[in-house]
NUVOSE-411994 format. One line per field, with one value per atom (N, C-alpha, C): chain; atom name; x, y negated, z. Coordinates in Angstrom, 2 decimals, m for minus. Layout:
<rs>
kette = c(A,...) .
atom = c(CA,...) .
east = c(X,...) .
north = c(Y,...) .
up = c(Z,...) .
</rs>
This chain:
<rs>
kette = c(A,A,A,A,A,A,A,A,A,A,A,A,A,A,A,A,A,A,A,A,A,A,A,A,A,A,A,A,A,A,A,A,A,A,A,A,A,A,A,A,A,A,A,A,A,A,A,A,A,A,A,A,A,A,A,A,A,A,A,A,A,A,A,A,A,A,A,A,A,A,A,A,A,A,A,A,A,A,A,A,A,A,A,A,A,A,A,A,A,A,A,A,A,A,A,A,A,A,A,A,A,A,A,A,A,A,A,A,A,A,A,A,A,A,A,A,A,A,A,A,A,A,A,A,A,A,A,A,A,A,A,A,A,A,A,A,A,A,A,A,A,A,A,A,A,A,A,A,A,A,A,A,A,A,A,A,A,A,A,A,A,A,A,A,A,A,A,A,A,A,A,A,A,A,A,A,A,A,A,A,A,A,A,A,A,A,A,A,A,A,A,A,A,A,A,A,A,A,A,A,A,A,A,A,A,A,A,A,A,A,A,A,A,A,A,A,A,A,A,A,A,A,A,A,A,A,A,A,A,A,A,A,A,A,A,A,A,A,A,A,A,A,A,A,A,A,A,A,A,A,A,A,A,A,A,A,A,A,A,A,A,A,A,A,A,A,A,A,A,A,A,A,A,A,A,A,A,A,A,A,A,A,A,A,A,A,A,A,A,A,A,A,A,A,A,A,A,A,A,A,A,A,A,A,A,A,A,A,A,A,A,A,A,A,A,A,A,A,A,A,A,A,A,A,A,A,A,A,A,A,A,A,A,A,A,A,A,A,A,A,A,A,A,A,A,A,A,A,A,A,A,A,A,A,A,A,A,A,A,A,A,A,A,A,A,A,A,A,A,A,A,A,A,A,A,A,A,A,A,A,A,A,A,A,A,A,A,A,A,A,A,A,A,A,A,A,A,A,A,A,A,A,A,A,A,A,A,A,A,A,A,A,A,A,A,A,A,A,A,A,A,A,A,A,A,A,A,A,A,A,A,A,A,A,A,A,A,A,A,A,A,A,A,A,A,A,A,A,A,A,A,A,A,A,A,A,A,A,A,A,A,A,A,A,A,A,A,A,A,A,A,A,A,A,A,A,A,A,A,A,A,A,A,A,A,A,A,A,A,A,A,A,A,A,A,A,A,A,A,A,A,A,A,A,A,A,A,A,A,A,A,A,A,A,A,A,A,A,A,A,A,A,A,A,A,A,A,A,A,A,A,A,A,A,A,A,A,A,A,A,A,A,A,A,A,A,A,A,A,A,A,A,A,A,A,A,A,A,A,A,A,A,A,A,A,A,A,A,A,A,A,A,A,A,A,A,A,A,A,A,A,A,A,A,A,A,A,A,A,A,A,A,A,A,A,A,A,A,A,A,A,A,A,A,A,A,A,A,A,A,A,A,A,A,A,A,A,A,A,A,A,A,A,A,A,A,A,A,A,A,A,A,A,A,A,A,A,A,A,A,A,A,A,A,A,A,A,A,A,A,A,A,A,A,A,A,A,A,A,A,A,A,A,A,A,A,A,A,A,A,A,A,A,A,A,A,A,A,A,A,A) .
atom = c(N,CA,C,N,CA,C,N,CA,C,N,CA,C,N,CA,C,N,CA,C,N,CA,C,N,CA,C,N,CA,C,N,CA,C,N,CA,C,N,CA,C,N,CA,C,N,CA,C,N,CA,C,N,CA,C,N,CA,C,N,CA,C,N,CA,C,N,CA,C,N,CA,C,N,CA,C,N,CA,C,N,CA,C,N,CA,C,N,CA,C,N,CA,C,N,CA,C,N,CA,C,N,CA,C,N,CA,C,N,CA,C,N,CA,C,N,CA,C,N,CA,C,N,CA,C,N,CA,C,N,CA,C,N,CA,C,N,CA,C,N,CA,C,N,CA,C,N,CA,C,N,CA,C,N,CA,C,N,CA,C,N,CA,C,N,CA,C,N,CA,C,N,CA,C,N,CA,C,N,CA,C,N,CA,C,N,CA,C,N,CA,C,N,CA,C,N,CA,C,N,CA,C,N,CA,C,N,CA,C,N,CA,C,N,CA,C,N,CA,C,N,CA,C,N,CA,C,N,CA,C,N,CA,C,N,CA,C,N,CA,C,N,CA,C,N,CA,C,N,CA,C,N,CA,C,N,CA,C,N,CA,C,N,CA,C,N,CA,C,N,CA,C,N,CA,C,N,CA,C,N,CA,C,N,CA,C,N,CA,C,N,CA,C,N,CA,C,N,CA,C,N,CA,C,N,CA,C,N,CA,C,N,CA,C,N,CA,C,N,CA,C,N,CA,C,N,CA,C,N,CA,C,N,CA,C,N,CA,C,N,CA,C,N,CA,C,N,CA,C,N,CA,C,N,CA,C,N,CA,C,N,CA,C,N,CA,C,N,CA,C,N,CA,C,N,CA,C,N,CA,C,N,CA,C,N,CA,C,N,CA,C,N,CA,C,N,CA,C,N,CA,C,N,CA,C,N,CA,C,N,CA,C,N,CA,C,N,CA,C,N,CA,C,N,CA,C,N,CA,C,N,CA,C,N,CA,C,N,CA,C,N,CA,C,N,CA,C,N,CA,C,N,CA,C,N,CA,C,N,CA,C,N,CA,C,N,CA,C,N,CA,C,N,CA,C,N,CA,C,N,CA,C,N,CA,C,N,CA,C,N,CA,C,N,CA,C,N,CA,C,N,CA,C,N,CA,C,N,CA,C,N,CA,C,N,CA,C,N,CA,C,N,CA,C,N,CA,C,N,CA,C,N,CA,C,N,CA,C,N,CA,C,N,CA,C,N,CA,C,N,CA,C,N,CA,C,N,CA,C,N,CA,C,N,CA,C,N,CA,C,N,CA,C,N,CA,C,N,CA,C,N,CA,C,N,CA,C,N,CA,C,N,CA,C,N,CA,C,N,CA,C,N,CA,C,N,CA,C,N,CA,C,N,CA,C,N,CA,C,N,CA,C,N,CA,C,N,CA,C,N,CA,C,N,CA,C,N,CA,C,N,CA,C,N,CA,C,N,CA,C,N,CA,C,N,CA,C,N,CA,C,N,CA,C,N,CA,C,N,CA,C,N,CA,C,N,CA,C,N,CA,C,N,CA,C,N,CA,C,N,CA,C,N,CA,C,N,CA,C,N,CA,C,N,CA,C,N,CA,C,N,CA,C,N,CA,C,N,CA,C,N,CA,C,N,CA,C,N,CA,C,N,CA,C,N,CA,C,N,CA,C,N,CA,C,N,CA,C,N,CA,C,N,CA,C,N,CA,C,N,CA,C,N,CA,C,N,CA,C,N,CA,C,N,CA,C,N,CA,C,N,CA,C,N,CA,C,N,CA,C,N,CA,C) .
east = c(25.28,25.47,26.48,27.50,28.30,27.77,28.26,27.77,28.56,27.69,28.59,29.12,29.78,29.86,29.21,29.29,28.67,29.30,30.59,31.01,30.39,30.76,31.02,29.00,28.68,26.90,26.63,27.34,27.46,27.96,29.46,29.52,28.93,28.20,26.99,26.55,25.93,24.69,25.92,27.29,27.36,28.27,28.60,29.04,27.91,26.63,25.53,25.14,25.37,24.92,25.86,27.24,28.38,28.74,29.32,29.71,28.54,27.16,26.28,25.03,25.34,24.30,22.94,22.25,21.36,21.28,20.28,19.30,19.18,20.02,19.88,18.24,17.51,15.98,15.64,15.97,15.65,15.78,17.06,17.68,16.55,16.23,15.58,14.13,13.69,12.25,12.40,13.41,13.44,13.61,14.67,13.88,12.97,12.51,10.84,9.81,9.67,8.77,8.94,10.10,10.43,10.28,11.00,10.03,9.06,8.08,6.80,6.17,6.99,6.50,6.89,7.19,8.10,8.00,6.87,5.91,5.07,4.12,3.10,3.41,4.24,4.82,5.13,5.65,6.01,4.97,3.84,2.18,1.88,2.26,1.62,0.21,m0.38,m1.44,m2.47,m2.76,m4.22,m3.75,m2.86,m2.54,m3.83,m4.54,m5.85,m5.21,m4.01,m3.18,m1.90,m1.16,0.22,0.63,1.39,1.81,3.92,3.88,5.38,5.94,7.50,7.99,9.53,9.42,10.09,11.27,12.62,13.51,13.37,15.10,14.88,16.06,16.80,17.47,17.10,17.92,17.48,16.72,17.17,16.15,14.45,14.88,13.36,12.69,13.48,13.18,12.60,13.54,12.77,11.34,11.30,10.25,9.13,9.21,7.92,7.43,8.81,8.27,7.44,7.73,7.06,5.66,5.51,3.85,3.89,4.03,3.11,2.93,3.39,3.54,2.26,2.59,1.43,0.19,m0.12,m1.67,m1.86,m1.14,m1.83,m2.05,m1.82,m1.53,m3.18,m3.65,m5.06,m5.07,m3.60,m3.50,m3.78,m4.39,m4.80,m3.25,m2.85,m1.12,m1.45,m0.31,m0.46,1.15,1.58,3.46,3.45,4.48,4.95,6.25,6.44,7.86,8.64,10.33,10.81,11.57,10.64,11.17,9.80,9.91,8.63,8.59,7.75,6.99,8.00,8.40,9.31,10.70,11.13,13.04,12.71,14.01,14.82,13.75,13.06,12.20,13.62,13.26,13.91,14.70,15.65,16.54,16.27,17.01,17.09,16.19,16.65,15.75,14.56,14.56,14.33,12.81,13.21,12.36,11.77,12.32,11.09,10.39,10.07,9.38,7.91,8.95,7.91,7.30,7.13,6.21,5.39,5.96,4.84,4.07,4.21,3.16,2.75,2.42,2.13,1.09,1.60,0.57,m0.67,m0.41,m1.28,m1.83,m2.18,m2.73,m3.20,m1.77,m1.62,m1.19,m2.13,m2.12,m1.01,m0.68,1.14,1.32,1.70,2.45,3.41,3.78,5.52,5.54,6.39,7.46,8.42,8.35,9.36,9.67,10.24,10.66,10.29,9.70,9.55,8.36,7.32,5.94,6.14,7.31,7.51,6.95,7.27,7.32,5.44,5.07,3.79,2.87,3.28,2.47,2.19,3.65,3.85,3.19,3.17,2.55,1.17,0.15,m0.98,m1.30,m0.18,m0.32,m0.40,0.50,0.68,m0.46,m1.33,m2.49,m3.22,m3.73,m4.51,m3.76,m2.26,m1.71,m1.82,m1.79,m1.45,0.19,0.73,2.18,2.79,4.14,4.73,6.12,6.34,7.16,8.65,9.70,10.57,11.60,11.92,12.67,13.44,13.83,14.21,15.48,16.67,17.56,18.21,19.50,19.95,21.09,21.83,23.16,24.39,23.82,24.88,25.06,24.01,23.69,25.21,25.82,27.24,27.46,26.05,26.11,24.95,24.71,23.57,22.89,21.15,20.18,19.90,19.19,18.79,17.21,17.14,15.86,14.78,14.34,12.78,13.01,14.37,14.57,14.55,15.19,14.91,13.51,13.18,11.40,10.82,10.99,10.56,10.61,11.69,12.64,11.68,11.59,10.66,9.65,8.83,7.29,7.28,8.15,7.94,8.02,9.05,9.07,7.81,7.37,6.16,5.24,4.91,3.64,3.41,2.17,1.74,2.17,2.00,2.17,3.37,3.77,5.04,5.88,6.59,7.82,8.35,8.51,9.69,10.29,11.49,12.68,13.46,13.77,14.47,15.85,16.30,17.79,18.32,18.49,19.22,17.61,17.78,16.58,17.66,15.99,16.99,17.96,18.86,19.59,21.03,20.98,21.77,23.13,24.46,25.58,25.46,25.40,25.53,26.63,27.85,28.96,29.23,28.95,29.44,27.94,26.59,25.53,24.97,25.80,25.60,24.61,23.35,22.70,23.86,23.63,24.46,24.07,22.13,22.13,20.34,19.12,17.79,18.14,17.24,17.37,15.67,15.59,14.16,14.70,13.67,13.86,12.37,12.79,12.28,11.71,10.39,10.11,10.91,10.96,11.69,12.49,13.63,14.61,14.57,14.16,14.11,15.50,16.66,17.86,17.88,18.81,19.04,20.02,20.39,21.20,22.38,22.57,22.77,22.98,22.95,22.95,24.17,24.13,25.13,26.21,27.56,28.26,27.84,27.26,26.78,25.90,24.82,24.16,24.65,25.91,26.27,26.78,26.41,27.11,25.95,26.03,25.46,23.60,24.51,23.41,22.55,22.60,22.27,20.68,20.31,18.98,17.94,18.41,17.55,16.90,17.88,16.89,16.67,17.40,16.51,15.43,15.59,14.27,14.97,14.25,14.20,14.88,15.62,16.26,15.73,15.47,14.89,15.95,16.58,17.24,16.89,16.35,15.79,16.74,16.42,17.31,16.99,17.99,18.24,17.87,18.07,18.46,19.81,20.70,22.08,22.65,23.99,24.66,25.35,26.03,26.93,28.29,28.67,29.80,29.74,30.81,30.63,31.80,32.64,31.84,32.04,30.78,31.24,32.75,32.86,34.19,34.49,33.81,33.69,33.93,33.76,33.65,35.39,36.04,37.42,38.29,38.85,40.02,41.66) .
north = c(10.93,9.86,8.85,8.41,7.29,6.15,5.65,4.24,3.33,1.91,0.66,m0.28,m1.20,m2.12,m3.78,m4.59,m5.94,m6.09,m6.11,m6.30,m5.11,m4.04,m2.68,m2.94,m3.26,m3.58,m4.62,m5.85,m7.18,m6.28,m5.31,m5.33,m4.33,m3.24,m2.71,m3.37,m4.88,m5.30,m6.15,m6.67,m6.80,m6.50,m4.81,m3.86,m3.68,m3.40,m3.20,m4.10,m5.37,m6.62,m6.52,m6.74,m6.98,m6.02,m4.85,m3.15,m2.08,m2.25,m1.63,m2.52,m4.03,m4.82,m4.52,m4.06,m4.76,m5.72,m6.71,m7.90,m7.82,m8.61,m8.39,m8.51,m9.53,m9.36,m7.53,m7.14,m5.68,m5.05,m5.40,m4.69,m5.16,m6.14,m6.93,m6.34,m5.90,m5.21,m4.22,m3.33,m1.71,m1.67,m2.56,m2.59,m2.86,m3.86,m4.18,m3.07,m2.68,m1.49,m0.35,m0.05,1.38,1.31,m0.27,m0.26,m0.44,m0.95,m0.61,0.64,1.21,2.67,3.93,3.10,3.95,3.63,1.78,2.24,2.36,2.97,3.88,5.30,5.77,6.88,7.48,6.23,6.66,6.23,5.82,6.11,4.75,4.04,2.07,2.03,3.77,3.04,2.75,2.80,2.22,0.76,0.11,m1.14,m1.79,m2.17,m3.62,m4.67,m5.16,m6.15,m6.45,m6.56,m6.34,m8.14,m8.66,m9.35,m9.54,m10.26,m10.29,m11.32,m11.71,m12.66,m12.71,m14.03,m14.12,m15.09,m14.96,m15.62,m16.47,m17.49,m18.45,m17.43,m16.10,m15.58,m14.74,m13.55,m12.59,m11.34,m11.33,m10.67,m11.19,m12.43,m12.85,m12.45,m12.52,m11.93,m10.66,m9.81,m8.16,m8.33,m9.43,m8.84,m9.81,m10.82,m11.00,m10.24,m9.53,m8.38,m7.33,m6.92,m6.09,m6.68,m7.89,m8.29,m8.05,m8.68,m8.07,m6.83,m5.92,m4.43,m3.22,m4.54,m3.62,m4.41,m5.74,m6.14,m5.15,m5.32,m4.52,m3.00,m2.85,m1.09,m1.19,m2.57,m3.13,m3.49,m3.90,m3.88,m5.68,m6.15,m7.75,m8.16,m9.05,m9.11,m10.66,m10.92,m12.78,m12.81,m13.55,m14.41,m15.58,m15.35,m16.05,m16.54,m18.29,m18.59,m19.32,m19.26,m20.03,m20.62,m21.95,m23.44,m23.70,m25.05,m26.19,m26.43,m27.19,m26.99,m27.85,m28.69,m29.51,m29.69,m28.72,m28.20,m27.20,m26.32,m24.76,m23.74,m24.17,m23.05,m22.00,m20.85,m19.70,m20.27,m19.94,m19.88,m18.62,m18.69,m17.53,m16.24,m15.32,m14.34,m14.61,m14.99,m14.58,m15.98,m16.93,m18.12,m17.28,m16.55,m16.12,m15.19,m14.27,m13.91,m14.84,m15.56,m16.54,m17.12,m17.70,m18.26,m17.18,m15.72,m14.85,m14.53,m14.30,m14.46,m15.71,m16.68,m17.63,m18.14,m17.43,m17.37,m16.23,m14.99,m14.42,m14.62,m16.02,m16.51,m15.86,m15.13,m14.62,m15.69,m15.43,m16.23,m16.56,m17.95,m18.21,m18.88,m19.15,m20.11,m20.53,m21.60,m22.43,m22.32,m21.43,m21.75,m22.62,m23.49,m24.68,m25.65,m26.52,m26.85,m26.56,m26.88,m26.62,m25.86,m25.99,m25.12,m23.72,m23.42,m22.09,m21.01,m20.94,m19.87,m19.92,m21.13,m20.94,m20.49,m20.98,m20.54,m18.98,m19.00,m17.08,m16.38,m16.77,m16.21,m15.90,m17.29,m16.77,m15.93,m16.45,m15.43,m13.52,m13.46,m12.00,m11.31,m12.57,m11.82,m11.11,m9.95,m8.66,m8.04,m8.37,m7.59,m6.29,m5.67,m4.22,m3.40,m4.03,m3.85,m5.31,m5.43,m6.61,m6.27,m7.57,m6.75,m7.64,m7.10,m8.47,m8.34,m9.35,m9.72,m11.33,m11.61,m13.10,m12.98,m12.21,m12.21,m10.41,m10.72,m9.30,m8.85,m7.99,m7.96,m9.10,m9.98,m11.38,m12.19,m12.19,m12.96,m12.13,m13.58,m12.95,m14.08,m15.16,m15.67,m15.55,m16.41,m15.81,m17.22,m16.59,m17.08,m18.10,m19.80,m20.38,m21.50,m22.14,m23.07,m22.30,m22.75,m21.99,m20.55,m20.07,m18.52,m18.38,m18.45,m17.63,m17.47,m18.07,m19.07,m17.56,m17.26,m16.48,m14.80,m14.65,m13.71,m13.08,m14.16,m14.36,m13.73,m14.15,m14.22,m12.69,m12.21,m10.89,m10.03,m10.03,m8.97,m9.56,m9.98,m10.46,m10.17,m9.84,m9.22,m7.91,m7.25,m5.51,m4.26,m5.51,m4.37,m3.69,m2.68,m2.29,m3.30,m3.28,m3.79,m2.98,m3.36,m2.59,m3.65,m3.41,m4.55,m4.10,m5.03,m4.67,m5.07,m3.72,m3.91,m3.76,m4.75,m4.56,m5.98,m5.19,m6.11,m7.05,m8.63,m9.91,m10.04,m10.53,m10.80,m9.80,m8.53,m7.62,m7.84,m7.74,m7.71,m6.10,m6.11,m5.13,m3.86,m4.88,m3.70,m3.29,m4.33,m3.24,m3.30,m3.04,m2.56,m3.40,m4.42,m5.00,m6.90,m7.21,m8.01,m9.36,m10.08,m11.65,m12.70,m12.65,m13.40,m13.05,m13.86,m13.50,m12.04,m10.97,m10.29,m9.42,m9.25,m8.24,m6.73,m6.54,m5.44,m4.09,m4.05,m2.60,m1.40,m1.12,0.55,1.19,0.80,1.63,0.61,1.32,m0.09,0.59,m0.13,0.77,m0.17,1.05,0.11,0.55,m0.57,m0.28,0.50,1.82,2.01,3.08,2.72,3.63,3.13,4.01,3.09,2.40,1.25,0.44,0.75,m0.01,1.21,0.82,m0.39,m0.72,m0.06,0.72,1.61,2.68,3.18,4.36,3.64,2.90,2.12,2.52,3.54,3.67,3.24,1.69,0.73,0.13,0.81,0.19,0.54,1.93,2.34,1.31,0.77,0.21,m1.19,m1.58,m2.99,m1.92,m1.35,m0.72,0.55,1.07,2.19,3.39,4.00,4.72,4.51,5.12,4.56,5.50,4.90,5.61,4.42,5.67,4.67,5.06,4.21,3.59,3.05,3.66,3.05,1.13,1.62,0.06,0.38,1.20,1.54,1.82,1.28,1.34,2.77,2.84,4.35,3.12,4.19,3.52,3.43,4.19,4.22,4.03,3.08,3.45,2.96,4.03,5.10,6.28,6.97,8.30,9.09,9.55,9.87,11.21,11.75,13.20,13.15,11.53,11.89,10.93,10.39,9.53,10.50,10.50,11.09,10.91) .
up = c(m1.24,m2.22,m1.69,m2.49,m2.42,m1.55,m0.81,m0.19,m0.93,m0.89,m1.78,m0.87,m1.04,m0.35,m1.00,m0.59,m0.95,m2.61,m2.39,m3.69,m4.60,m4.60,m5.75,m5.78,m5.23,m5.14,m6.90,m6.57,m7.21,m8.64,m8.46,m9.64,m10.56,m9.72,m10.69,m11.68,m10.98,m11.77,m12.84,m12.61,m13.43,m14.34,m14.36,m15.39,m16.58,m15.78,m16.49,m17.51,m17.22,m18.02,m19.14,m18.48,m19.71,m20.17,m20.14,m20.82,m21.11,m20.62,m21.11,m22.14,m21.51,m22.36,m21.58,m20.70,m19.93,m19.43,m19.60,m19.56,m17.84,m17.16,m15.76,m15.40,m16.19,m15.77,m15.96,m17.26,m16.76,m15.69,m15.02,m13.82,m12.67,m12.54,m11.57,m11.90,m12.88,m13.44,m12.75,m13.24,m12.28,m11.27,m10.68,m9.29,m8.43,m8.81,m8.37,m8.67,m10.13,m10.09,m9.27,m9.36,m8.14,m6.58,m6.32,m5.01,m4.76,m5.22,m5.34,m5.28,m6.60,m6.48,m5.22,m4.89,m3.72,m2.25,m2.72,m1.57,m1.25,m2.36,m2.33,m2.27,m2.31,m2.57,m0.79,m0.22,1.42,2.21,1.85,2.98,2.72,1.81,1.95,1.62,0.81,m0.13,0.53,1.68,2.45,3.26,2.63,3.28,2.89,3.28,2.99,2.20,2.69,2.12,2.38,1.11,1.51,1.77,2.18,2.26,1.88,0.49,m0.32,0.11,1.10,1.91,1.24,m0.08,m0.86,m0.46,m0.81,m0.85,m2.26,m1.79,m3.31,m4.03,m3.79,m4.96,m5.19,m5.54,m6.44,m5.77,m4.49,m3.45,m3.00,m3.64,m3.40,m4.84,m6.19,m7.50,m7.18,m6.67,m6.66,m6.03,m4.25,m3.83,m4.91,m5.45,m6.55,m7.45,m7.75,m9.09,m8.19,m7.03,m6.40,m6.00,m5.77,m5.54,m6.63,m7.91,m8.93,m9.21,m9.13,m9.50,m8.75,m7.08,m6.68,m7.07,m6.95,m7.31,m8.80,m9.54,m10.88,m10.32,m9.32,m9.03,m7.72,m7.75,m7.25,m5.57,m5.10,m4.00,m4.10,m3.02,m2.32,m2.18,m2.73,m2.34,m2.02,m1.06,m1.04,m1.00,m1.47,m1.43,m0.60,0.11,1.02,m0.11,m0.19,m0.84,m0.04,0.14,1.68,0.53,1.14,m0.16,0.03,m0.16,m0.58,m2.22,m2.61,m3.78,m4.71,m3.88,m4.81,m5.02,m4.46,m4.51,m3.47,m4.27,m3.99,m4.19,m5.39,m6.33,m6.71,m7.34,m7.57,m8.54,m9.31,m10.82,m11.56,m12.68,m13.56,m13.35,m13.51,m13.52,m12.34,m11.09,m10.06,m10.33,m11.12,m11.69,m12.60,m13.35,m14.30,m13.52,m12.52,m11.53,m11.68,m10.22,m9.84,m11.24,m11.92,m13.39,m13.61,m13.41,m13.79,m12.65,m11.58,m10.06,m10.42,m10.28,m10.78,m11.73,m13.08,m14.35,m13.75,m13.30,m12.78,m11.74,m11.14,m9.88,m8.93,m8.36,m7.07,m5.70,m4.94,m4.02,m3.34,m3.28,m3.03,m1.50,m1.31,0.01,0.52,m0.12,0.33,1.61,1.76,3.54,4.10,4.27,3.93,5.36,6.18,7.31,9.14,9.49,10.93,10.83,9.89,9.80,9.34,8.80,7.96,9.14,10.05,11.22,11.10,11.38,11.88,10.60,9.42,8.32,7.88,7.94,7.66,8.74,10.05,11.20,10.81,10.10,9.67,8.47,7.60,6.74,6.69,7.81,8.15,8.86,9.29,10.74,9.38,10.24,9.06,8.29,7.93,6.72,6.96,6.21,5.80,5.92,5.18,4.99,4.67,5.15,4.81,3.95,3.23,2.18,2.58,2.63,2.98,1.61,1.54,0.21,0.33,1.49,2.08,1.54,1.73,1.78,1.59,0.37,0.51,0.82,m0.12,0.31,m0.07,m0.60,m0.72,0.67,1.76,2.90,3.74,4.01,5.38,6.41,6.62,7.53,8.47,9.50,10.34,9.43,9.78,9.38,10.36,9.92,10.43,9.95,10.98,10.44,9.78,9.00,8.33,7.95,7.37,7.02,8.51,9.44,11.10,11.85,11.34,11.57,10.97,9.44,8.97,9.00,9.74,10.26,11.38,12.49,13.88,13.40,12.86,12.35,11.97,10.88,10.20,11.39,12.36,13.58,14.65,14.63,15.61,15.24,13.90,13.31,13.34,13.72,13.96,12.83,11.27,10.29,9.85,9.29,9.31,8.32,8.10,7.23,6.35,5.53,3.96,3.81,3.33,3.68,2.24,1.00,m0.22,m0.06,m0.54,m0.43,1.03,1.67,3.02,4.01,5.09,5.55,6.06,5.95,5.89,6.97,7.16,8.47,8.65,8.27,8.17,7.20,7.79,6.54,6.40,5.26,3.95,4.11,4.56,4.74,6.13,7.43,8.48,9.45,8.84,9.10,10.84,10.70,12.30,12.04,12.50,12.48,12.25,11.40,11.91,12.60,12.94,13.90,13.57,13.74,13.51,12.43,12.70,11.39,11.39,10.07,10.36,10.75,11.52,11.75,10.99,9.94,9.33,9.53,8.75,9.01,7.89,6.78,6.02,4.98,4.81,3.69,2.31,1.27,m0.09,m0.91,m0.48,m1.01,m2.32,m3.24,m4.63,m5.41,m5.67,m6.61,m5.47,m4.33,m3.11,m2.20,m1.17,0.31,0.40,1.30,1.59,2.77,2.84,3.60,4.82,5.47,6.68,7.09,6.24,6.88,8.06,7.98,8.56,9.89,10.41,11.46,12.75,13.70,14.58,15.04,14.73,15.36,14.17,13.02,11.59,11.60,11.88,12.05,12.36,13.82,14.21,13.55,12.54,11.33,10.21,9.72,8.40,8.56,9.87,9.67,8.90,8.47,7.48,5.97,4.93,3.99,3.21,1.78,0.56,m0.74,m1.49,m2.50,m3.70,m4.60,m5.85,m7.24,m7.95,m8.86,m9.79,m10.54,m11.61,m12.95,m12.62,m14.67,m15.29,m14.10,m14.39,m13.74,m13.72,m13.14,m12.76,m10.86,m10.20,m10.77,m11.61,m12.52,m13.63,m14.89,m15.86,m16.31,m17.36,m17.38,m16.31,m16.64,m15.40,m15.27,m14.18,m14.01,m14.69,m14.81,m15.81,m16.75,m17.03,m18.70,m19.39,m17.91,m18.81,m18.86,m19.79,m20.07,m20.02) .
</rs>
């Protein structure tokens, strides 16, 4: 399969929106459901409890849609959110998420200044599986303050990791850490692997790679079919 890069990634989602007319929340639906489904599908289902470690964009969008996807699927889920209660809540799609974790009073937890590290730390003791969704392939600087905090915490904890899209910390295109990064049992990327994956040393943050679709095609239109 094709590898993408950061950009040709970006403009999937937004060929899909403008020349096919998908509802980027759709896009952001299918991917959340599939990773989900996909990680029950690769050995998650006896997690006791998953634990969902949300960003404020659209990577933090997928991993909310994915807590919800699995509690209805009857898994104990708790959300971790990196932001405090009263600024750098989610936007757009990734806000309508969160309102729906939310309305379905799934157990939440703002991650937010010098405590972030220590909160998530308790949050994670007992998890099952941890879900990361902090940051995706838009991130091209190194991580600091409460996201590094949070970074720390996820690799310090026993349970495995699934990491959406690209695990946090990682650039996208030349597969090399930018500074804190998680390090992954398995990465459930979107739509196809990224070209940083193939970089030697890439294995060692994403684990294992399983790629999931959107709803969209990486081309459009397909190349078979212009004339």
């Amino acid at each position: 399969m094709r590898a993408i890069s950061r950009k040709l990634a970006r403009d999937v989602d937004r060929r899909a929106s403008e020349e096919l007319g998908i509802p980027s929340i759709c896009l952001m639906e299918n991917a959340s459901r599939n990773a989900a489904e996909a990680a029950i599908r690769l050995g998650f289902e006896a997690a006791s409890r998953v634990v969902c470690v949300a960003g404020p964009g659209n990577n933090g969008g997928d991993a909310l849609g994915v807590a919800r996807h699995l509690a209805i699927a009857g898994f104990l889920v708790d959300v971790g959110l990196l932001g405090g209660r009263s600024g750098g809540r989610p936007q757009g799609d990734a806000g309508i998420q969160l309102r729906i974790v939310e309305a379905m009073g799934l157990p939440l937890r703002h991650l937010a200044g010098r405590a972030a590290g220590r909160g998530l730390r308790r949050m994670l003791a007992g998890a099952g599986l941890i879900v990361d969704g902090l940051f995706g392939t838009g991130l091209d600087r190194a991580l600091g303050g409460a996201a590094a905090a949070c970074v720390e915490a996820i690799n310090a904890a026993e349970a495995p990791v699934l990491a959406l899209d690209v695990p946090s910390g990682l650039d996208c295109d030349t597969g090399l850490a930018l500074g804190p990064c998680v390090r992954a049992t398995r990465t459930v990327t979107f739509v196809a692997p990224k070209e940083g994956f193939a970089h030697p040393h890439a294995a060692e943050w994403t684990g294992d790679v399983v790629v999931v679709g959107i709803g969209a095609p990486l081309a459009w239109p397909p190349p078979d079919t212009v004339t």
